[in-house]
Legacy VTK file of the C-alpha trace (Angstrom):
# vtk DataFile Version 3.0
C-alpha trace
ASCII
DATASET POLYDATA
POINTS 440 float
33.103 -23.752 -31.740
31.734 -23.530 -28.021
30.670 -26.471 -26.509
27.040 -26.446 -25.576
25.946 -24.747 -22.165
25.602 -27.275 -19.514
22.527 -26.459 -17.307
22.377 -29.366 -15.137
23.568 -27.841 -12.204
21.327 -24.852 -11.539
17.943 -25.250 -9.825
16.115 -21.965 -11.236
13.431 -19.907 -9.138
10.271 -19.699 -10.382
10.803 -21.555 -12.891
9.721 -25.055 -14.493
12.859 -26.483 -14.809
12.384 -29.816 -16.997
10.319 -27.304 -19.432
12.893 -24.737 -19.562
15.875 -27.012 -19.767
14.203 -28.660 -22.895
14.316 -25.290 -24.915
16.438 -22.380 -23.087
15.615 -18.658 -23.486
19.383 -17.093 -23.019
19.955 -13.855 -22.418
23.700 -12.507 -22.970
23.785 -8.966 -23.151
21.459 -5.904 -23.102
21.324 -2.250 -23.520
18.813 0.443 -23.497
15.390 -0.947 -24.143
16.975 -4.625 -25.465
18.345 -7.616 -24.280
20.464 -9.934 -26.443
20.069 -13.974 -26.628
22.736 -16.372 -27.333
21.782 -16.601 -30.676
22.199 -13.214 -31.709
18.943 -11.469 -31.494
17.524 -8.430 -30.119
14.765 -8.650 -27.729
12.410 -5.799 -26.830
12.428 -5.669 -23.170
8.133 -5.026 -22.083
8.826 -6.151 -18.708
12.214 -4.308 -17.272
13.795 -7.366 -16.179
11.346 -8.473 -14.003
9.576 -4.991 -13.064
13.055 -3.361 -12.431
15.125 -2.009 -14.718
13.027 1.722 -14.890
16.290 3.629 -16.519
16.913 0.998 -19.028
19.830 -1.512 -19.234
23.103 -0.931 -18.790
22.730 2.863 -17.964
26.648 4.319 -18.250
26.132 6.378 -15.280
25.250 3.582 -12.972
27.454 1.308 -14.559
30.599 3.541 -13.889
29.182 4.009 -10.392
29.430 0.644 -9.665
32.646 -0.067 -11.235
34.285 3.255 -9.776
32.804 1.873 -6.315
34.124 -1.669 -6.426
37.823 -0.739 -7.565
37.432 1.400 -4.458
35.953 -0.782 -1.061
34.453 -4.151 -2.246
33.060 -4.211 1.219
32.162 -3.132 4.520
29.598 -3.722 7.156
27.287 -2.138 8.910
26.941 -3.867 12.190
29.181 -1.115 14.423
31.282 0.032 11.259
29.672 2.685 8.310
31.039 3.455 5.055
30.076 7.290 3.344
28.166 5.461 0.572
25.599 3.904 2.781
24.682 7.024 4.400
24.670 9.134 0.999
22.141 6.706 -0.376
20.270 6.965 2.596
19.532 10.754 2.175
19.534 10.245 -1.479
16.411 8.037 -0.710
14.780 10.164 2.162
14.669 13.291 -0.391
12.330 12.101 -2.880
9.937 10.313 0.261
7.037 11.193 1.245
7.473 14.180 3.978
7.893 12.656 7.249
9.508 9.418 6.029
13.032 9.899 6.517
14.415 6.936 8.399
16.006 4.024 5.831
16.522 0.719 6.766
18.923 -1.170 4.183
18.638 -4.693 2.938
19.338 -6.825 0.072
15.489 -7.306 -1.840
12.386 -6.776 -1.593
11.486 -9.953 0.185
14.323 -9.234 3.211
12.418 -5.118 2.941
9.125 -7.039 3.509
10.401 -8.969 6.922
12.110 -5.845 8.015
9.068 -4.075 8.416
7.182 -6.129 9.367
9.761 -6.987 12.055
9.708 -3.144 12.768
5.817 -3.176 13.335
5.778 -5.952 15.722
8.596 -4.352 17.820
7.175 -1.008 17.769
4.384 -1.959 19.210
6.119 -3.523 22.049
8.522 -1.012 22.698
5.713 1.558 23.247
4.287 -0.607 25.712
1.485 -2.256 23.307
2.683 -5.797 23.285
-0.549 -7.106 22.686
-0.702 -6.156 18.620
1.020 -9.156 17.373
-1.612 -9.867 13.856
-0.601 -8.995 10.778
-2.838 -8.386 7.548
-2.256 -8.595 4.368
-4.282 -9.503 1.128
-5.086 -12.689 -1.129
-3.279 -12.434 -4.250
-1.058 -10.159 -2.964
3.316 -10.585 -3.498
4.914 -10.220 -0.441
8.147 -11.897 -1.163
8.900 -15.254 -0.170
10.629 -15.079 3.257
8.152 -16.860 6.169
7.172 -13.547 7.097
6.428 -12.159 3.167
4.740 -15.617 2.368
2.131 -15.272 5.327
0.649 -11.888 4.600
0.963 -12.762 0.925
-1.995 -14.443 -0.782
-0.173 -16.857 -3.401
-1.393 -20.166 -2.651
1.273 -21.530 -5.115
3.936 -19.871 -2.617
2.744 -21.201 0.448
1.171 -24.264 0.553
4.784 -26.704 0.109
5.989 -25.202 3.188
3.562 -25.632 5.938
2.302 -23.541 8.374
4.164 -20.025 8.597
3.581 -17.591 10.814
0.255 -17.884 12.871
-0.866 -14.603 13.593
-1.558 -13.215 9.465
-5.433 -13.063 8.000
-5.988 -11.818 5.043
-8.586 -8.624 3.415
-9.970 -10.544 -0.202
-8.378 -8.801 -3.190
-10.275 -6.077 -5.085
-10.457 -7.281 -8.359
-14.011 -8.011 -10.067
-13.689 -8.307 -13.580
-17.529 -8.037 -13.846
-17.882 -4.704 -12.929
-14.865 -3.407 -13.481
-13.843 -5.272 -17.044
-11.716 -3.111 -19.138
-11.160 -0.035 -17.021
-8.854 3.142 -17.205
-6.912 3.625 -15.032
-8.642 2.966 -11.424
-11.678 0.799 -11.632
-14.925 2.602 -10.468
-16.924 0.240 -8.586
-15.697 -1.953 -5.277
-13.961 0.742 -2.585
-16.628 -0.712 0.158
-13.957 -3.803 -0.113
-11.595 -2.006 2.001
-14.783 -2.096 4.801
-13.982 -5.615 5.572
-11.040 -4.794 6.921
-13.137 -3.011 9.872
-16.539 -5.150 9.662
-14.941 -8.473 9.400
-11.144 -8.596 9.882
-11.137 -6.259 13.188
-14.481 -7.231 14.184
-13.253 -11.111 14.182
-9.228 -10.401 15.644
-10.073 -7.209 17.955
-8.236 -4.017 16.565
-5.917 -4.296 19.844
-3.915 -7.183 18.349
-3.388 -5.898 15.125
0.009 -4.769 14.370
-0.223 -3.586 10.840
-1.688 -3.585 7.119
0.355 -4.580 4.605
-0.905 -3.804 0.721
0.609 -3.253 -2.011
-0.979 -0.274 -4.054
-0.997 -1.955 -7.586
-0.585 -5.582 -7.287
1.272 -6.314 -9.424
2.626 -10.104 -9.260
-0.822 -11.933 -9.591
-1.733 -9.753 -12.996
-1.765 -5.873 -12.272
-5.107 -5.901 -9.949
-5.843 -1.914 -9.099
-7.531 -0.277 -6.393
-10.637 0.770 -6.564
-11.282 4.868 -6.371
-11.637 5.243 -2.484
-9.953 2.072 -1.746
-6.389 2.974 -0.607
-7.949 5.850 1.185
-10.613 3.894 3.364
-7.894 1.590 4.329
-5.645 4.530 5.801
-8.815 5.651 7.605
-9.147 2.386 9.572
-6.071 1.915 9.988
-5.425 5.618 12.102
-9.019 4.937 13.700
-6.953 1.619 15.545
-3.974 2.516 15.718
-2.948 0.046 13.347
0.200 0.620 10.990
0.068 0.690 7.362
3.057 -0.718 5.501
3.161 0.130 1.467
4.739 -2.658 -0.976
6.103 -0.870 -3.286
8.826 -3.294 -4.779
6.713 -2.853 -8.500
5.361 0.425 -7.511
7.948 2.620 -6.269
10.534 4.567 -8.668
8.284 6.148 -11.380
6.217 2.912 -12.598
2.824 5.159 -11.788
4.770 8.792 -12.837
5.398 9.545 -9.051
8.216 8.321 -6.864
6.228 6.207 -5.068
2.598 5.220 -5.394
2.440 6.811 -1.941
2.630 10.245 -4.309
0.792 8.880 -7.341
-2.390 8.145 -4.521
-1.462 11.245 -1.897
-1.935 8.726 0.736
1.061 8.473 3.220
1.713 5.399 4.586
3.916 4.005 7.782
6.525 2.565 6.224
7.508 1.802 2.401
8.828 -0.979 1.249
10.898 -0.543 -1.979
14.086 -2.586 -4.073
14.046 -3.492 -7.302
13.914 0.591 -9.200
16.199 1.369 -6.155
19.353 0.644 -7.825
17.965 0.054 -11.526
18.704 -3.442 -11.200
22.330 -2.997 -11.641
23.016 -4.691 -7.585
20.576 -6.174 -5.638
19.619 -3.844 -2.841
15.945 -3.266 -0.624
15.043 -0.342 1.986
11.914 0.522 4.332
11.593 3.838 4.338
9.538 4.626 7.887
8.071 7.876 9.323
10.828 9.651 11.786
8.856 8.799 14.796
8.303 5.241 14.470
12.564 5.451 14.295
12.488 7.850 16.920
10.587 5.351 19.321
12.842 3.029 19.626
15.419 5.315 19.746
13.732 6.747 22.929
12.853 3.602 24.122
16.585 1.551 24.450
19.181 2.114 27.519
21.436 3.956 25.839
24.510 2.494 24.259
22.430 -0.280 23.497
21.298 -1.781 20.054
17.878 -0.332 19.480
16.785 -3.025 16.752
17.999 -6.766 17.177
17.760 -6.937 13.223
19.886 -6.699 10.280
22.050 -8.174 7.130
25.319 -9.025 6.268
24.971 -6.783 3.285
22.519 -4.154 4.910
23.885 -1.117 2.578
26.856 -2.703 1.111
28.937 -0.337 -0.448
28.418 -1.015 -4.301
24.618 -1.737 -4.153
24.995 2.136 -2.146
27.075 3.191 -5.015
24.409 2.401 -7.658
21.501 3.692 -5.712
23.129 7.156 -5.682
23.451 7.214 -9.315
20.149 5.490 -10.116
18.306 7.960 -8.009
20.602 10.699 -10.091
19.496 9.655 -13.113
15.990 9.150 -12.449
16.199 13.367 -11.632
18.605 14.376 -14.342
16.167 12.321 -17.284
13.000 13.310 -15.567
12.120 9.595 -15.853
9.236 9.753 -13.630
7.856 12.638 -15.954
8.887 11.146 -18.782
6.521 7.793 -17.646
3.382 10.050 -16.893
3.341 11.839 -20.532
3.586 8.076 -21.798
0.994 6.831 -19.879
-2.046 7.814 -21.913
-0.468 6.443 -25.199
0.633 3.259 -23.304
-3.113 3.096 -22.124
-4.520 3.621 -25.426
-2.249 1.084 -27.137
-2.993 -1.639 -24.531
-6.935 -1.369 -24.702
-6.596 -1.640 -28.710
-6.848 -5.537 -27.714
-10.006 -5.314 -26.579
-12.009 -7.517 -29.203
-9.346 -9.459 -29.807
-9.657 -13.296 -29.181
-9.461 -14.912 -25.875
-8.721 -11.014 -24.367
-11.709 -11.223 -21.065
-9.801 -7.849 -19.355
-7.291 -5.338 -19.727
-5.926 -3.354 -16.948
-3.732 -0.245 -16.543
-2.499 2.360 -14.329
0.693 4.353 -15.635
3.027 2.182 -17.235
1.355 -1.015 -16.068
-0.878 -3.482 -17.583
-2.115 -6.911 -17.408
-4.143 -8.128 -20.459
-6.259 -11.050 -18.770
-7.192 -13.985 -20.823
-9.696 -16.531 -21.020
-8.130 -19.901 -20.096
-8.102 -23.476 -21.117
-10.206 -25.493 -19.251
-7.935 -28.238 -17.076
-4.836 -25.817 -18.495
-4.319 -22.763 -16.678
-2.103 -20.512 -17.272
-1.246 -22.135 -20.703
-2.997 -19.875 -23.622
-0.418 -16.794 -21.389
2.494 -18.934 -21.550
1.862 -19.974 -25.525
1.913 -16.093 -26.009
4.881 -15.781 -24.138
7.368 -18.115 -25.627
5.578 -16.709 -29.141
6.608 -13.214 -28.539
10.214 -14.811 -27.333
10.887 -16.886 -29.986
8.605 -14.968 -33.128
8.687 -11.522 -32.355
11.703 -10.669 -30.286
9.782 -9.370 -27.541
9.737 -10.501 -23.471
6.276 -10.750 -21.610
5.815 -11.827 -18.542
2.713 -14.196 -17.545
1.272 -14.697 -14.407
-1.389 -17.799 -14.523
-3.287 -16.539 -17.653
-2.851 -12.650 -17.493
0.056 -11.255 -19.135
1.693 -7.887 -17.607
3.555 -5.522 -18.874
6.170 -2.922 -16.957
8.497 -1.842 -19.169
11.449 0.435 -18.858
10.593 4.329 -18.176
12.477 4.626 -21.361
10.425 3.592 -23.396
8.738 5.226 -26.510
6.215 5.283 -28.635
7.480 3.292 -31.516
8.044 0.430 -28.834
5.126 0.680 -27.162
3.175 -0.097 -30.814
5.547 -3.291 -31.450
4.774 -4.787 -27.743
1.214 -4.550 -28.337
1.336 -4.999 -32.169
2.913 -8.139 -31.699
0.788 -9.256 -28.434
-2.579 -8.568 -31.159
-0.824 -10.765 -34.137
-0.145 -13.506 -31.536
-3.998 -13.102 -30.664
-5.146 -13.253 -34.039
-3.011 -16.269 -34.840
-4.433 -18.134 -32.042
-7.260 -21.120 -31.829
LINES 1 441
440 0 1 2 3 4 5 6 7 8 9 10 11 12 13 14 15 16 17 18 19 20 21 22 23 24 25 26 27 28 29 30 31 32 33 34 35 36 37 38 39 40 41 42 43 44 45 46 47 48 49 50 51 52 53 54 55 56 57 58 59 60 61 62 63 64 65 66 67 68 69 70 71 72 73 74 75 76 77 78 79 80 81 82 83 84 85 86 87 88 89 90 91 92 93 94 95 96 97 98 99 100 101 102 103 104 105 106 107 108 109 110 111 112 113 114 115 116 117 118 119 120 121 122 123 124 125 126 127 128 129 130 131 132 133 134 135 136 137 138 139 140 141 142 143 144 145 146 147 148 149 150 151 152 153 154 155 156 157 158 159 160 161 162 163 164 165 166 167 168 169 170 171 172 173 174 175 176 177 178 179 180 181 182 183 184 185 186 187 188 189 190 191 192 193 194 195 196 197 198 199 200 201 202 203 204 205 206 207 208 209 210 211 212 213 214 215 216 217 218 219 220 221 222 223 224 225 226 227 228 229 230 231 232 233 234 235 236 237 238 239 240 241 242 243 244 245 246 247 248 249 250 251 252 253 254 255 256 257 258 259 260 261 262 263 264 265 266 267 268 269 270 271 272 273 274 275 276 277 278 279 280 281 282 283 284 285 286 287 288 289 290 291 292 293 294 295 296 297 298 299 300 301 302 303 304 305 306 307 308 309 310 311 312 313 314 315 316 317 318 319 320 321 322 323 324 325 326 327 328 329 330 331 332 333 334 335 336 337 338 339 340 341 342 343 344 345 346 347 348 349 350 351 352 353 354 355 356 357 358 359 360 361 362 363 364 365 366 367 368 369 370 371 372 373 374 375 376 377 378 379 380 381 382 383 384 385 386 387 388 389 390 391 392 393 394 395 396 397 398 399 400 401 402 403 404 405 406 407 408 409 410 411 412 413 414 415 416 417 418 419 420 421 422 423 424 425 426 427 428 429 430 431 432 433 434 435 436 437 438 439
């Protein structure tokens, strides 16, 4: 018999430690749609890891990838040096981009992809002669990551306010979500685009557009409970942002690699962006790996702008397109075309929807929002409790029903793998409506 697992040692992210360490949730193995825990059961995977794993676990072809990679090179680096794999991935990655955007900038997650560009912004600027555009926006409630530069145009206050002051030049546009107008919407809510107006009538108006480096949004945020754009929204804050000058950076960490039926939201919303920010679907999950994907002429400027023989961009990681994390992007972004996963998630969209608003009515449900094969179901909380009624559901799917949520304050959301079908999609919300129902 094995002795019991000692977790004293590890000091988990995100996580409340004392409360976990009382009662584990262990995960072992996984395949397909399903995890394993240590004791032996099978647990239907709603969330894809955490918002990654679009192919489904374990996929054979990136597994042998990887495997076929590391007996090969275990590593190589970037920094004067290349390897093939990097630079396949690279075009891999540019093909399925929005036109235009066919530079790729390797990192290691979607928090190092969220400095990178914005590092990219602020030195673009400069080397076109523009110094002046040092402010960066982002958005309350909005996941950026958690480096200093992700953490100050995010809007988490829980991610922020241990540490300080970050960086001093960030404001922030107020997120779009207004559950009184909006409760219980398709798809897209209908009412709130003239949000994206403060960006020009209060934001610009109070910073002067000439010091403004770039937007940074993500176009479903997804981290604070799957808030959506309004109709209009995404498009009104392109339109201000070419009317200054200003670039726009996408986050699509959650968003990119089929979660909305397109390759990126950039598709999904036919608005084009600067630069994308993408990890997590990049490599199924399989290795850690991030990109920024930015428009050739951004590259092209600091190209143009450096003495020749002379680094262009004073940035980069140890890892920057390390050879197995290349290996596995290659076959993810193989598989996604071979399965027609991205197709696969549109045609499941509408029966994802329906089964997600059969809550409504339910008790404690106050909203439910979707857009492809996202949702957050939004709960009323406890008072002097928060977050508690969406954790209770949580560990009561883990432990009762064999399926994994993921909570965020009290909304639950829901990404699962592209791979999903019908059949699962009924015993994730089944079970979320019995949990409901079994509730005081």
């Amino acid at each position: 018999m094995s002795s019991p697992l000692d977790t004293t040692h590890l000091w988990m992210p995100f996580t409340a430690n004392r409360q976990f360490k009382a009662r584990p949730r262990l995960l072992t193995a996984a395949s397909g749609m399903y995890y394993t825990t240590d004791d032996g059961r099978r647990l239907l995977d709603g969330t894809a890891g955490l918002w990654c794993v679009n192919a489904g676990h374990c996929h054979p072809k990136i597994i042998e990838a990887v495997q076929k990679q590391t007996a090969v090179m275990d590593f190589a680096p970037l920094f004067q040096m290349g390897h093939p794999k990097a630079f396949e991935a690279a075009s891999a990655l540019a093909a399925i981009a929005p036109e235009g955007m066919n530079r790729v900038f390797f990192c290691n997650d979607g928090s190092e992809a969220v400095d990178t560009a914005l590092k990219i912004a602020l030195a673009y600027h400069r080397m076109r002669g523009d110094a002046g555009r040092t402010r960066l926006i982002g958005r309350e409630r909005a996941y950026h990551g958690v480096g200093f530069g992700g953490i100050a145009v995010g809007g988490m206050a829980g991610n922020r306010k241990q540490f300080g002051p970050s960086l001093a030049a960030a404001d922030h546009l107020r997120h779009p979500l207004n559950i009184e107008k909006n409760a219980f919407s398709r798809g897209l809510p209908k009412h709130g685009a003239e949000m994206a107006d403060e960006l020009e009538q209060r934001l610009l108006a109070l910073h002067d557009p000439s010091t403004v480096a770039a937007v940074i949004v993500e176009p479903v945020q997804g981290s604070t409970g799957a808030i959506l754009p309004p109709q209009g929204y995404l498009e009104k804050i392109r339109a201000i942002c070419d009317k200054y000058g200003i670039l726009l950076i996408f986050d699509e960490v959650i968003t990119g690699f089929g979660r909305l039926g397109a390759p990126f939201g950039a598709d999904f919303f036919n608005i084009k962006p600067d630069m994308i920010v993408c990890a997590k679907g990049l490599t199924n999950a399989a290795v850690p790996m991030g990109a920024v994907i930015v428009r050739q002429d951004i590259h092209d400027t600091f190209m143009d702008a450096a003495p020749t023989d002379t680094i262009e961009f004073f940035h980069g990681y140890t890892y920057s397109g390390h050879p197995i994390a290349a290996a596995a992007a290659i076959a993810t972004l193989a598989v996604y075309e071979e399965e027609q996963l991205f197709q696969r998630a549109t045609d499941m969209a509408p029966y994802f929807e329906d089964a997600a608003h059969s809550l409504k009515g339910l008790p404690f449900v106050k909203d439910i929002r979707n857009l492809g094969l996202v949702c957050g179901i939004e709960l009323e909380g406890i008072a002097g409790k928060p977050g508690t009624r969406a954790y209770d559901i949580f560990t009561k799917a883990f432990w009762d029903k064999g399926i994994l949520l993921r909570t965020v304050a009290d909304v639950v959301a829901l990404s699962p793998p592209l791979i999903i079908n019908k059949a699962q999609v009924d015993e994730i919300f089944g079970s979320i409506a019995d949990i409901l129902k079994s509730m005081k």
